[in-house]
Structure formats: structure tokens, C-alpha cells
Backbone as JSON, one array per atom type, in Angstrom:
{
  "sequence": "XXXXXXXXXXXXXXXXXXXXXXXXXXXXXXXXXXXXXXXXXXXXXXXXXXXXXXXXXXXXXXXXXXXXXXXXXXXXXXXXXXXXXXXXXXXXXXXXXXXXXXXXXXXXXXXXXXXXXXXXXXXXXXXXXXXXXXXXXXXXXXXXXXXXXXXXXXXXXXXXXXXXXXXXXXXXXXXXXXXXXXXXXXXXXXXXXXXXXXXXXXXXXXXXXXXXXXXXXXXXXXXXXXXXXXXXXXXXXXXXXXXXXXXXXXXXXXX",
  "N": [[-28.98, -8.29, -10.83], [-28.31, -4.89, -10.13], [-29.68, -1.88, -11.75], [-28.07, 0.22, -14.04], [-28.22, 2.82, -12.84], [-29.7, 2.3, -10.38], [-27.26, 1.3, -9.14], [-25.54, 3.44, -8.59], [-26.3, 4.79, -6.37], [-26.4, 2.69, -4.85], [-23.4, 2.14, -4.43], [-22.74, 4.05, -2.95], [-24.43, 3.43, -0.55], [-22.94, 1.06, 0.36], [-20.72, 1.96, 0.6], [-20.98, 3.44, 2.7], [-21.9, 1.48, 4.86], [-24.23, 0.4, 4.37], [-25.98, -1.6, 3.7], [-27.62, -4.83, 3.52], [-26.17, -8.4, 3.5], [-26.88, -10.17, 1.0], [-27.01, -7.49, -0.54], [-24.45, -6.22, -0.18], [-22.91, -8.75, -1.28], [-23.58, -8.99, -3.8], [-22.72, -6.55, -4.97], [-19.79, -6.17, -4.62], [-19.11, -7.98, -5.79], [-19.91, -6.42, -8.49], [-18.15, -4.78, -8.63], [-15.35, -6.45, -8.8], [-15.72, -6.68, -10.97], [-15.64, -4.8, -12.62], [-13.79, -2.2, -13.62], [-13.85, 0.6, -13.18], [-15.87, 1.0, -11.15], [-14.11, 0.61, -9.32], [-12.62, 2.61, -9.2], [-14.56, 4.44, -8.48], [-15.42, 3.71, -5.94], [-13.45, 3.82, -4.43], [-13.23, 6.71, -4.38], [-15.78, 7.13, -3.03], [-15.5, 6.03, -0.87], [-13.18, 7.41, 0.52], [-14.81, 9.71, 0.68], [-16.79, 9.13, 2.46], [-15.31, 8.59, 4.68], [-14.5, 11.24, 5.16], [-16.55, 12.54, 5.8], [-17.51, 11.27, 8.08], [-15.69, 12.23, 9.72], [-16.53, 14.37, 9.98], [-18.98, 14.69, 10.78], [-19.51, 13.47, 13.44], [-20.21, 10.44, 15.44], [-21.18, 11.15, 18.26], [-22.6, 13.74, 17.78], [-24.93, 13.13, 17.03], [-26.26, 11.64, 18.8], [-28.26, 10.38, 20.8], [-30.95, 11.71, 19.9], [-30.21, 14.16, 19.07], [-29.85, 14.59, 16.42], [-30.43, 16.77, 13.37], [-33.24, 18.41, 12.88], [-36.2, 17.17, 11.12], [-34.46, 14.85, 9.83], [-34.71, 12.55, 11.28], [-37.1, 12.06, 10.38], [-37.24, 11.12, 7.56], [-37.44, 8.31, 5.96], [-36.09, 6.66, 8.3], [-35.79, 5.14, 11.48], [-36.35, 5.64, 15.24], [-33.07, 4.67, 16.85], [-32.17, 2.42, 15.26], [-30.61, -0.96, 14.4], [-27.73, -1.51, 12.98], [-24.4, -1.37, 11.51], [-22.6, 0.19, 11.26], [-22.0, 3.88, 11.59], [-24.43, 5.99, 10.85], [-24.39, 8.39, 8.26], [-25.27, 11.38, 8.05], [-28.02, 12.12, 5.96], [-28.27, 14.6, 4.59], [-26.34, 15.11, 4.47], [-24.69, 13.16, 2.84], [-26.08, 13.54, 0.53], [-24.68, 16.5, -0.56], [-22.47, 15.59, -0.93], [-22.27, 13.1, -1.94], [-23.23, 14.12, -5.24], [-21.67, 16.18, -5.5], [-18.93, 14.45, -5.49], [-20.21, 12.61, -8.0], [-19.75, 14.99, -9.57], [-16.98, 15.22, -9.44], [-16.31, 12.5, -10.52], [-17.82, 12.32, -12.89], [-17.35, 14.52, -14.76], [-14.41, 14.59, -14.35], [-13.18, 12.17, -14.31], [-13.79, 10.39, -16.11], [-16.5, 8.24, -17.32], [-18.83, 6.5, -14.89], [-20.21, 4.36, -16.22], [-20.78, 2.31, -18.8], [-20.98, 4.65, -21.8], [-22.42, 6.43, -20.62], [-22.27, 10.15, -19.93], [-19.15, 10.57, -20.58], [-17.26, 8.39, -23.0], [-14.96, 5.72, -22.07], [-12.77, 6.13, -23.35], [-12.93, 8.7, -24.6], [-12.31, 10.21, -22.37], [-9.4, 9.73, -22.44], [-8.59, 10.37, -24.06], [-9.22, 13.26, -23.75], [-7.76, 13.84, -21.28], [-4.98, 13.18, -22.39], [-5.43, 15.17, -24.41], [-5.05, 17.42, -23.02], [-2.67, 17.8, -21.38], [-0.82, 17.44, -22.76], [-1.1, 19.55, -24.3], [-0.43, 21.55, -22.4], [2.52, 20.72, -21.58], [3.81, 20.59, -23.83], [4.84, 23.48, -24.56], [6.77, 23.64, -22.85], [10.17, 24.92, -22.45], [12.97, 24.78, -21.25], [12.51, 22.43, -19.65], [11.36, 20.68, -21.21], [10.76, 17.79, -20.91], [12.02, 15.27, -18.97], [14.0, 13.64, -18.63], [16.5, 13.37, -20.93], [17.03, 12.75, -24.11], [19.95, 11.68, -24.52], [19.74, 10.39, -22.56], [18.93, 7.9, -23.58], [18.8, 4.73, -22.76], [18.39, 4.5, -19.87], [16.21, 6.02, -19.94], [14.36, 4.45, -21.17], [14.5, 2.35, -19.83], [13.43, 2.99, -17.52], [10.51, 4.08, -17.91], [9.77, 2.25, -18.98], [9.45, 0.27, -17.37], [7.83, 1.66, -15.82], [5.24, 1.26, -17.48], [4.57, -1.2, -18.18], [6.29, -2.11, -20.06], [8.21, -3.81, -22.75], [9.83, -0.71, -23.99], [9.64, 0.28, -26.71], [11.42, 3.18, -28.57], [10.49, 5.04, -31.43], [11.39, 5.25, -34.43], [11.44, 8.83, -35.66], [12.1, 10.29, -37.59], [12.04, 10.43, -40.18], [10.12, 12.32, -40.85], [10.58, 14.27, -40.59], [10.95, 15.09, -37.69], [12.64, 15.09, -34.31], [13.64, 13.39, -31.83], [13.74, 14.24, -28.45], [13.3, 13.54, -25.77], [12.06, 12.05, -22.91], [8.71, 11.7, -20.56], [7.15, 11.13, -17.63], [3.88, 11.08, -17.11], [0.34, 11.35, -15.55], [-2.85, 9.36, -15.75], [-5.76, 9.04, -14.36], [-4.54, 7.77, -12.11], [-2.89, 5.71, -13.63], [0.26, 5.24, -14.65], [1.82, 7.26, -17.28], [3.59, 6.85, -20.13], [5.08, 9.45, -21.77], [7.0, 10.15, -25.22], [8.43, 12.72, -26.32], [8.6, 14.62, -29.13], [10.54, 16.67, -31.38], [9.98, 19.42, -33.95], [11.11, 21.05, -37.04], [9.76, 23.46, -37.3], [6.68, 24.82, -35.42], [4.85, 23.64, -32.71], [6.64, 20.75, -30.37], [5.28, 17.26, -30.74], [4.1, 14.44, -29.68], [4.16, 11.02, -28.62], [2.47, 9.32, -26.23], [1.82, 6.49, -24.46], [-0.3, 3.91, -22.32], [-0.58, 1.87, -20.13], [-3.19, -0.71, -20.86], [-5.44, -2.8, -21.09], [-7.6, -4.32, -23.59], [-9.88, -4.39, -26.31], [-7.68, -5.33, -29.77], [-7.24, -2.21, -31.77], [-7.92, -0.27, -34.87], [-6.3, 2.48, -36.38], [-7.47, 5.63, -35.47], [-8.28, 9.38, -35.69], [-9.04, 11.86, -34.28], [-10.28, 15.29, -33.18], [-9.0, 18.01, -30.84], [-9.81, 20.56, -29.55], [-6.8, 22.79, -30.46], [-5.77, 20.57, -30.84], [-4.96, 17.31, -33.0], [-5.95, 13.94, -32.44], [-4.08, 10.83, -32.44], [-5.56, 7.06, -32.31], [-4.54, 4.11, -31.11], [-5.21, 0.56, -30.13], [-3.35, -2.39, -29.06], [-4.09, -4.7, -27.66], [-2.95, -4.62, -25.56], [-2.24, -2.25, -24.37], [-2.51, 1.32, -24.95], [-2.19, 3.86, -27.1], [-0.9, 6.78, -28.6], [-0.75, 9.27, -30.44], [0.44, 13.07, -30.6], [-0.53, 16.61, -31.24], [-0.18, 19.86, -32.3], [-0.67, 19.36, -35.28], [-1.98, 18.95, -38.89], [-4.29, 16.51, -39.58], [-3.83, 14.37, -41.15], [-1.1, 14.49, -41.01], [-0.92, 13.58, -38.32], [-2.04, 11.17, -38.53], [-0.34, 9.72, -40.36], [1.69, 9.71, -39.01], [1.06, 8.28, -36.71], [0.71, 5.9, -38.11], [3.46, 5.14, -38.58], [4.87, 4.98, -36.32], [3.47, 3.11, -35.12], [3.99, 0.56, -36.57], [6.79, -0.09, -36.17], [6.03, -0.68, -33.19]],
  "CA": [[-28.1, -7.13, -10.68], [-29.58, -4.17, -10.06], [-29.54, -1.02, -12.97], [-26.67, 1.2, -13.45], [-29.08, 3.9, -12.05], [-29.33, 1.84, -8.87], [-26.1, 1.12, -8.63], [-24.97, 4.65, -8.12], [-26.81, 4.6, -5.02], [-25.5, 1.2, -4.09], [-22.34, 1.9, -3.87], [-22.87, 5.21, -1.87], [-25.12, 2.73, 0.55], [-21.68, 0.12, 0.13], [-19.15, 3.02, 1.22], [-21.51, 3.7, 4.34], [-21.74, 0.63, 5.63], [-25.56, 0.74, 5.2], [-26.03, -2.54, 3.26], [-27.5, -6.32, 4.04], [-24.92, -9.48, 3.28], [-27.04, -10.53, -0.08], [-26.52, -6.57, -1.87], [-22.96, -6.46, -0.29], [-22.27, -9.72, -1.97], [-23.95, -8.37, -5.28], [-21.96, -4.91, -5.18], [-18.54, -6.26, -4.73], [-19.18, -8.84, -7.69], [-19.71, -5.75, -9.17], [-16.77, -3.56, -8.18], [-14.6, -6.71, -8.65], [-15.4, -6.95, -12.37], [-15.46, -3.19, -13.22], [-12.5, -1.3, -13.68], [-14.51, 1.93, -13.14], [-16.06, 0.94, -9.99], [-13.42, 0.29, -8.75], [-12.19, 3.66, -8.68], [-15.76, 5.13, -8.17], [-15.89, 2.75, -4.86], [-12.43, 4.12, -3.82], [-13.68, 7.88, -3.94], [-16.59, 7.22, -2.52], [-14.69, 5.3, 0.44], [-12.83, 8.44, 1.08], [-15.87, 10.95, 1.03], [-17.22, 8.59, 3.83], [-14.18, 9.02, 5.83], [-14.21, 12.72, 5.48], [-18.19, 12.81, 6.35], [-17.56, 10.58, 9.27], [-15.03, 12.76, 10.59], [-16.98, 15.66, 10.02], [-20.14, 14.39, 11.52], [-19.05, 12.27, 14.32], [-21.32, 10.13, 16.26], [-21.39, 11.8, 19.49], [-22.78, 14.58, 17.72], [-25.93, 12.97, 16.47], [-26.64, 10.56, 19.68], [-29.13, 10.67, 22.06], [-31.52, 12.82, 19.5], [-29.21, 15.33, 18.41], [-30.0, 15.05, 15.04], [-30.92, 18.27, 12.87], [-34.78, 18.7, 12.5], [-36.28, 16.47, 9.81], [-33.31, 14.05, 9.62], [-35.17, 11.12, 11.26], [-38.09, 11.92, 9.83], [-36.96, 10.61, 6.44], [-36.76, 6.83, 6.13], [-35.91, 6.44, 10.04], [-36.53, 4.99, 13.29], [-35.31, 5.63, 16.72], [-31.9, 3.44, 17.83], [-32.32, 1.3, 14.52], [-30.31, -1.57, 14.17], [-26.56, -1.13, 12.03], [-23.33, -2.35, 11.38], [-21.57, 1.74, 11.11], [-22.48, 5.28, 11.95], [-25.21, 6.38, 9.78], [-23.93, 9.62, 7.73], [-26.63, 12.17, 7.4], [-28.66, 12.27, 4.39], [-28.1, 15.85, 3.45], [-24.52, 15.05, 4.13], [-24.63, 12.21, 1.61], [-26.61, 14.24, -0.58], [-23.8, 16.95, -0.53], [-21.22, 14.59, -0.74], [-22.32, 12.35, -3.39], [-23.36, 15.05, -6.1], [-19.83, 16.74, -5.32], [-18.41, 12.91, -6.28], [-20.55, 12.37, -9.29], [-19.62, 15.71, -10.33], [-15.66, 14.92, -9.92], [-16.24, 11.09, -11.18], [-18.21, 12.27, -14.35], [-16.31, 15.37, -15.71], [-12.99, 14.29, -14.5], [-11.98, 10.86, -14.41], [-14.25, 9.31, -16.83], [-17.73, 7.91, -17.44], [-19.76, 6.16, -14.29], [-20.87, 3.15, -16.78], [-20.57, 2.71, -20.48], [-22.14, 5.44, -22.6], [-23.06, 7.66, -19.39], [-21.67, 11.66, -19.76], [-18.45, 10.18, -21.95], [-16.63, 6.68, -22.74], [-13.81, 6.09, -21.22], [-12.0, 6.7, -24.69], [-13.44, 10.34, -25.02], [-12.02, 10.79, -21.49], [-8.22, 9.17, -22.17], [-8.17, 11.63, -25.53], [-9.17, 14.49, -23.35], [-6.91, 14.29, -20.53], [-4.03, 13.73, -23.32], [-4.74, 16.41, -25.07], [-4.87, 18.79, -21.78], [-1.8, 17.88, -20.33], [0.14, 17.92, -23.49], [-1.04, 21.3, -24.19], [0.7, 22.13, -21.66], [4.14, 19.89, -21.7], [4.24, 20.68, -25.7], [5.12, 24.13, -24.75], [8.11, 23.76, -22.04], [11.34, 24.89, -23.25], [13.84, 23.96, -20.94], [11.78, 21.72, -18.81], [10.09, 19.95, -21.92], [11.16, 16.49, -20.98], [12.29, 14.6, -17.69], [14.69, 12.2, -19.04], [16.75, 13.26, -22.29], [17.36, 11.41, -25.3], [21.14, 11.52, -23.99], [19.53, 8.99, -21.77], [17.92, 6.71, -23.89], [18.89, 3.87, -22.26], [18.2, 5.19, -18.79], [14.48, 6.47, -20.31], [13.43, 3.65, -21.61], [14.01, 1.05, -18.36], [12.34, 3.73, -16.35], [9.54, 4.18, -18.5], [9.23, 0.72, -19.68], [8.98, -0.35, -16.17], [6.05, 1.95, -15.22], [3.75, 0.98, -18.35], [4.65, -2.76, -18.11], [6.25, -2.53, -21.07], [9.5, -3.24, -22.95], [9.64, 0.98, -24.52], [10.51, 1.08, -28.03], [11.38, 4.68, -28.79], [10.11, 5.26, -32.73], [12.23, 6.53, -35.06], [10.34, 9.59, -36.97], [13.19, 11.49, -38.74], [12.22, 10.73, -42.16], [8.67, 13.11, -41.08], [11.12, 15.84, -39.56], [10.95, 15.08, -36.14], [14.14, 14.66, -33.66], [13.59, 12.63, -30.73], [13.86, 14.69, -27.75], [13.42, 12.48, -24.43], [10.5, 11.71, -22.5], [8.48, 12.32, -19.39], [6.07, 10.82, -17.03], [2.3, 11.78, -16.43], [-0.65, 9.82, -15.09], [-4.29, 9.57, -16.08], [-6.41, 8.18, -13.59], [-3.67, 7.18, -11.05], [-2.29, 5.19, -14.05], [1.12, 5.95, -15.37], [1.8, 6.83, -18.84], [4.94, 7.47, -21.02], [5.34, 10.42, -23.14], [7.73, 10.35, -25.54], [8.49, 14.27, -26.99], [9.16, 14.53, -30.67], [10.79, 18.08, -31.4], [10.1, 20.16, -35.37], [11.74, 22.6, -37.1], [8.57, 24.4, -37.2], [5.58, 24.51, -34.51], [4.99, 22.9, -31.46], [6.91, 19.55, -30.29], [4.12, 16.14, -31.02], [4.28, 12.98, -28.6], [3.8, 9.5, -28.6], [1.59, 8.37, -25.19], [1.71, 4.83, -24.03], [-0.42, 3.39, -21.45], [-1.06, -0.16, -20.19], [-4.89, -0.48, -20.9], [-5.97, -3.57, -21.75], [-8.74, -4.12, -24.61], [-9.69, -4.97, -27.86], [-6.92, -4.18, -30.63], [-8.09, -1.44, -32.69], [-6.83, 0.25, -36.16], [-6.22, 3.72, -35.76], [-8.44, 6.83, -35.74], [-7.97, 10.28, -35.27], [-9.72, 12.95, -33.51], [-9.6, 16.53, -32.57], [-9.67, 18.39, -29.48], [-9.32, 22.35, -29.65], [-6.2, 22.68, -31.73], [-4.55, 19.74, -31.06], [-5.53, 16.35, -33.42], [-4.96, 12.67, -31.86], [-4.41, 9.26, -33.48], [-5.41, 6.64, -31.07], [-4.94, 2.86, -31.19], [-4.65, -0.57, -29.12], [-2.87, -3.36, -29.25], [-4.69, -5.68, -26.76], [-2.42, -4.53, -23.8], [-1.61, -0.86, -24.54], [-3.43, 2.49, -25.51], [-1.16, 4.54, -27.96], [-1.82, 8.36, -28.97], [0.13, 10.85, -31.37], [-1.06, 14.25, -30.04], [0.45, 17.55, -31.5], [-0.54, 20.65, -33.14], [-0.63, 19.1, -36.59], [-3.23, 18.57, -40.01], [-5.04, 15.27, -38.8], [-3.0, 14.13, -42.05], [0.21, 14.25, -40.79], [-0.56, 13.0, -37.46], [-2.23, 9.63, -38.98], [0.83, 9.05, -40.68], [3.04, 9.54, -37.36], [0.91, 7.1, -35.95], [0.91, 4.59, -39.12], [4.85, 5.09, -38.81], [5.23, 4.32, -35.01], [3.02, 1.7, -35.0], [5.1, -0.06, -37.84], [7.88, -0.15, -35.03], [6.13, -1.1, -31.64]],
  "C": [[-28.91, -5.86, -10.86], [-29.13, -3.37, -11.79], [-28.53, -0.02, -13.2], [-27.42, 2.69, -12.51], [-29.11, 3.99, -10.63], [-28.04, 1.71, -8.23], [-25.14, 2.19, -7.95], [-25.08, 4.58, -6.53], [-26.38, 3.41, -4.19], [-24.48, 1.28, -3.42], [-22.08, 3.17, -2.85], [-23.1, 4.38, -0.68], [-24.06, 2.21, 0.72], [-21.02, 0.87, 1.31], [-19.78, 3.08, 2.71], [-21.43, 2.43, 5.18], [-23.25, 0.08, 5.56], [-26.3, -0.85, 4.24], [-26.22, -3.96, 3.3], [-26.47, -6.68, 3.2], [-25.86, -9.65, 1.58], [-26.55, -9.01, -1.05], [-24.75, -6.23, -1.35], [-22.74, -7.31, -1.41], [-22.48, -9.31, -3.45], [-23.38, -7.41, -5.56], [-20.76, -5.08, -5.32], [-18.64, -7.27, -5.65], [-18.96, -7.95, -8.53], [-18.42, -4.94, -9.7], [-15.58, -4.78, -8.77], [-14.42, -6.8, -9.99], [-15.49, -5.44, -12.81], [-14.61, -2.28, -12.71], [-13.05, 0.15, -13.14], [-15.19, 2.26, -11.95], [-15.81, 0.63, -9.26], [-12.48, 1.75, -7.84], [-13.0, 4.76, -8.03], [-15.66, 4.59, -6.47], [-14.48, 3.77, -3.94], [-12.3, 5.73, -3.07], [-14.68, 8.08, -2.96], [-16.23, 7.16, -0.51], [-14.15, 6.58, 1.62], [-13.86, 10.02, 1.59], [-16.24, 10.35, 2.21], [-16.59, 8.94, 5.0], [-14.27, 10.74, 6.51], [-16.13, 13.05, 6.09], [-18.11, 12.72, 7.3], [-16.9, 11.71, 10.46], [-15.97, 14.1, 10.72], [-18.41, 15.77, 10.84], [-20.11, 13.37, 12.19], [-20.33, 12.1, 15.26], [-21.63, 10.32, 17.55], [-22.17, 12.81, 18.92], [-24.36, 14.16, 17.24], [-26.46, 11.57, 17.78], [-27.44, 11.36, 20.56], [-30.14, 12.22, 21.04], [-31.36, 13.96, 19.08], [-29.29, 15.56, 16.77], [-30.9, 15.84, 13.96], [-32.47, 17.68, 12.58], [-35.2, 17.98, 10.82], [-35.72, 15.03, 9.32], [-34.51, 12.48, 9.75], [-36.58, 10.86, 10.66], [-38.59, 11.08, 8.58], [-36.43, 9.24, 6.05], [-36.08, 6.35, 7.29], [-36.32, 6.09, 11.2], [-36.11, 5.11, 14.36], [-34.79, 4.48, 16.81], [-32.15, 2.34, 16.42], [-30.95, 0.37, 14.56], [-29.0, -1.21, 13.24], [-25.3, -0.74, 12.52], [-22.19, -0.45, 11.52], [-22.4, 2.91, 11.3], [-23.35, 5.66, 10.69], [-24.87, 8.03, 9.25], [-25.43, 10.27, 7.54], [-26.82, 12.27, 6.37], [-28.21, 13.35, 4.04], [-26.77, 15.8, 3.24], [-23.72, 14.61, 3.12], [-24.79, 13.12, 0.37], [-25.18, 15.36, -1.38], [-22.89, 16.42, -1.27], [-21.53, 14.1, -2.19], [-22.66, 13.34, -5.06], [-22.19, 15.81, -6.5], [-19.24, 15.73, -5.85], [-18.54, 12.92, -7.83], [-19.99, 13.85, -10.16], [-17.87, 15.51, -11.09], [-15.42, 13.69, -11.17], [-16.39, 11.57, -13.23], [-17.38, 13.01, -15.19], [-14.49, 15.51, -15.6], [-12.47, 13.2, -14.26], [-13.11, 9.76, -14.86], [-15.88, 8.74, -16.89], [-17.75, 6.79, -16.02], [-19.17, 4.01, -14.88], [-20.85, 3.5, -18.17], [-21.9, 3.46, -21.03], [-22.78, 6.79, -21.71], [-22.08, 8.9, -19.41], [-20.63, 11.47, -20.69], [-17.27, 8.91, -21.59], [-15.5, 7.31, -22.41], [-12.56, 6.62, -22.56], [-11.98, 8.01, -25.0], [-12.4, 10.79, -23.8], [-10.68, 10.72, -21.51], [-7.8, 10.58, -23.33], [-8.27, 13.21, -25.11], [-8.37, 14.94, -22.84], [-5.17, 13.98, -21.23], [-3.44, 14.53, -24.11], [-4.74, 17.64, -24.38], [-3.69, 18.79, -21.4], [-0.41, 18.03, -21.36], [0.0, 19.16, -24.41], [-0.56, 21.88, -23.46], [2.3, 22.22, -21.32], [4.84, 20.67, -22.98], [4.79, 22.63, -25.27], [6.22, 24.78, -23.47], [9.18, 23.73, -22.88], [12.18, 23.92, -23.04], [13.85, 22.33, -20.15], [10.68, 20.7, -19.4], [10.58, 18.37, -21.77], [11.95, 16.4, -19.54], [13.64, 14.08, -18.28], [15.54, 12.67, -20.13], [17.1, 12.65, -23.83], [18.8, 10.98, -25.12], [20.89, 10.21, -23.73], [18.85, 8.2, -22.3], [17.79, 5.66, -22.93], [18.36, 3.78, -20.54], [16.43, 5.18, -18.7], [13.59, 5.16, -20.59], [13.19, 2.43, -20.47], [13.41, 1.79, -17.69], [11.21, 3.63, -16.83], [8.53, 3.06, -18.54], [8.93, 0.04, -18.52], [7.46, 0.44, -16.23], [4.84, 1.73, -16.05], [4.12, -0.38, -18.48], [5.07, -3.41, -19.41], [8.08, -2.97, -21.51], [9.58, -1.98, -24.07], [10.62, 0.64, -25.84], [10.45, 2.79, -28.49], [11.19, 4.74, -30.61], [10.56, 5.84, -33.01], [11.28, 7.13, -36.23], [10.68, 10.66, -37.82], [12.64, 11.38, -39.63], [10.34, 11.61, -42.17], [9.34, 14.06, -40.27], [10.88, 15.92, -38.44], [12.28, 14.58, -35.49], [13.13, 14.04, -32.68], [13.95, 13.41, -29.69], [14.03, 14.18, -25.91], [11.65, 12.52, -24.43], [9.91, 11.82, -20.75], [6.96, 11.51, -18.98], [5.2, 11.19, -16.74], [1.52, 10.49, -16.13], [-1.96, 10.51, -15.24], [-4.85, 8.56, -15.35], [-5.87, 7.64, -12.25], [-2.61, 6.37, -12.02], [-0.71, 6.0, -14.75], [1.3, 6.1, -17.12], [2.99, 7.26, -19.57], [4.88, 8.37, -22.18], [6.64, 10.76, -23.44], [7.77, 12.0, -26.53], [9.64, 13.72, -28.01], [9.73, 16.35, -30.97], [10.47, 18.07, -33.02], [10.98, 20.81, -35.87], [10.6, 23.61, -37.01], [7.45, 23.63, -36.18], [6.36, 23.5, -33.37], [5.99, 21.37, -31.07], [5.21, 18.63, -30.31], [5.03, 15.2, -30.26], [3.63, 11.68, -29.12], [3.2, 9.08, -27.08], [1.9, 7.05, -25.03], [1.4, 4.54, -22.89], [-0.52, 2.33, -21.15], [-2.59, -0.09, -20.19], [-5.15, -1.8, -21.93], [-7.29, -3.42, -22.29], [-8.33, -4.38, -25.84], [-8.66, -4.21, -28.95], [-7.84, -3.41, -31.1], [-7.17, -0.75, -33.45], [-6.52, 1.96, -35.46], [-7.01, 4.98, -36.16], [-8.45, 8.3, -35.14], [-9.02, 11.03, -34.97], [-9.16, 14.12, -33.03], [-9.85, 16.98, -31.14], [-8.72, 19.44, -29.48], [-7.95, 22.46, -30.5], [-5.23, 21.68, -32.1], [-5.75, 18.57, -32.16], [-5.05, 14.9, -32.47], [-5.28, 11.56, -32.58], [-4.13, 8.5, -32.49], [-5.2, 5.17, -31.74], [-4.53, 1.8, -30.22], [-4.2, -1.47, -29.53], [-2.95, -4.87, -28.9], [-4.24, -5.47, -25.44], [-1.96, -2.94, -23.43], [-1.99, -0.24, -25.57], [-1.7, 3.32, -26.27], [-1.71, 5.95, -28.26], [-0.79, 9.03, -29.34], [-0.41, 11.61, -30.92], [-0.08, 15.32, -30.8], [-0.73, 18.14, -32.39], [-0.66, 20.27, -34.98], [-2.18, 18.55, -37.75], [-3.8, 16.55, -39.59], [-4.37, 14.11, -40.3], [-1.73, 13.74, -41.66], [0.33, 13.51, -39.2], [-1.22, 11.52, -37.43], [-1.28, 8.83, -39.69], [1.89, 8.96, -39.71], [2.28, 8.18, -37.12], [1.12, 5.72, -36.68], [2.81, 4.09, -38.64], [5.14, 4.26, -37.43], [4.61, 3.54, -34.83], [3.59, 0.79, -35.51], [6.27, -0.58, -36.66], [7.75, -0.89, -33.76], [5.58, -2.31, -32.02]]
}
């Protein structure tokens, strides 16, 4: 197998088409066991598309291609299975990718720019920095509708949705509202205060090893994360990294 280094490049070569049958067969082994290059493979797929269209092969036939081009690893009329995308095009292209891949939807390969854990805690605590401060519009669903909220919900994270009761830490129950990280869906349940911001409960389907729970900050929110073997969990809210390790002790107790 090659190195994750190579592999970058692999699956660029993959998406093109530009690939013998033995590193095909080695690349989609890859893709079929990694969750991550799965979605890397899927972007990539689509940059191809949009290259293709953009540099169509009439436009590069019969010698038409920009000064230099074949110069670089090339031979006249070679041999191949799909339209060869121009290198600088690639170049372009793929750097633009890695830039989306890395700083917005997650690490590459484990340990590369940030785990996928750094990245689930980020885009939780971005999006409920933003939710946490809708008035009328802070919730989809209302607690009216429990019943309602929780088969909707509980369908899209594959779960059956217990809603946590967290009155006896001054929180009402407010309803709850759908977002997605990654393409995946996730359930946020909104907790209302008497003081400060509303705090949430998260729930995605994300399989992996259980784990206890551990909190972290990110700008002024704190989060307490943990798994269960089939589902990621996360308290998020303006609160002392104190009070939101005991939310999570509490609602965990429950699910």
C-alpha cells in the first residue's frame, strides 16, 4: 500500500481515470475501508467533472495543448482509458480540494492538519454559536412536539432519541433542530436558562470506540464529548467547563 503521501496523488490519478488495473484495485481497497476517503474520493470525482467540462477534449486534440503541457511526463497520442485533464488544471484543482478537504471537512489521514475529533468539536461549536442565539427561530420542532421530535430525529441519527431531563441544573427543554456535519445528520436538542445563552445536547451516528467523557474549549463556548460505540454525544454552551461536565455526566446517565 502505498504512503498516505502517495495516496493523495492516487486518488487524484483514481478520479482521472489515469490509473493501471493493479493501483485501481489497491485504491479502492483503500477508499472501501476508509471513511475519509471516501468522501475525499467523492470531491475529487466532482472536481474532475468540473475540469472535464471546462477543458474539453476537442480543445486539446490534434496539438492544441498550451506550451509546455506535453513536455512534462508526455508523449504524443499516448495510450488511455479517459481524457487526460491538464496538469496545471489538476494542480489548480487539487490544492483548491486539499485546501477545502483539510480546513473544512476534516483531516486527509489520521493525525494530518486535525483528527477527525478536533474537526466534529469545531464544526459543533460553529454552528451552535450561531443556533444558541435564535430567538424565535431557536428550534425546528418544539418541545410541544416531543413526540413528533423525537421520531423525526430519531430516525435521521439511527437512533431511538431519548430527550434528557436537565431541570434539576436549571435548564427547560426547549425542542430541537436538525444540522449536518459532513453530509451526516445530527440532532440538536436546545436546552433554554434563566441566565445566558441556551446549551445543547448533539447526537450523531459515528461509530467507534466508547469513550468517558472530556471536555474542551473552543472560543467561548466549552464541549463535553463522548461515545458509546455507535454515537458521538456533545454538550456545547456558553458555560464553566464545570457545569458543562456535569450536563454531560447527567445526560449520559439517561441515554
Amino acid at each position: 500500500m502505498a504512503t498516505n503521501e502517495d495516496m493523495d496523488a492516487l486518488l487524484v490519478a483514481y478520479a482521472d481515470g489515469e490509473l493501471d488495473e493493479t493501483s485501481v484495485a489497491e485504491v479502492e481497497a483503500y477508499i472501501a475501508a476508509t471513511p475519509v476517503a471516501q468522501r475525499t474520493i467523492a470531491i475529487y470525482r466532482e472536481t474532475a467533472a468540473l475540469l472535464h467540462a471546462a477543458f474539453p477534449e476537442s480543445r486539446y486534440a490534434h496539438g492544441n495543448v498550451p506550451g509546455g503541457i506535453m513536455a512534462i511526463g508526455t508523449v504524443p497520442n499516448p495510450p488511455r482509458r479517459s481524457l487526460r485533464i491538464p496538469r496545471y488544471a489538476w494542480a489548480v484543482a487539487a490544492s483548491l480540494a486539499m485546501g477545502i478537504i483539510g480546513y473544512g471537512a476534516g483531516a486527509f489521514w489520521p493525525g494530518r492538519i486535525e483528527s477527525e475529533r478536533d474537526h466534529m468539536l469545531d464544526e459543533v461549536a460553529e454552528y451552535h454559536s450561531i443556533y444558541s442565539r435564535e430567538t424565535v427561530h431557536l428550534v425546528e420542532v418544539p418541545a410541544t412536539q416531543e413526540d413528533h421530535l423525537k421520531a423525526w430525529l430519531g430516525k435521521r441519527v439511527d437512533a431511538t432519541l431519548i430527550i434528557p431531563n436537565l431541570n434539576q441544573d436549571g435548564l427547560t427543554f426547549a425542542g430541537g433542530r436538525l444540522v449536518v456535519l459532513d453530509g451526516e445528520p445530527v440532532a440538536e436538542l436546545m436546552y433554554t436558562r434563566r441566565t445566558g445563552l441556551p446549551i445543547a445536547l448533539c447526537i450523531l451516528h459515528h461509530t467507534g470506540a466508547p469513550s468517558t467523557i472530556t471536555v474542551e474549549r473552543r472560543g467561548d463556548l466549552n464541549l463535553a464529548t463522548w461515545n458509546d460505540g455507535a454515537h458521538s454525544y456533545f454538550i456545547v454552551g456558553e458555560a464553566d467547563p464545570a457545569t458543562i461536565e456535569g450536563l454531560a455526566a447527567l445526560a449520559r446517565k439517561q441515554l
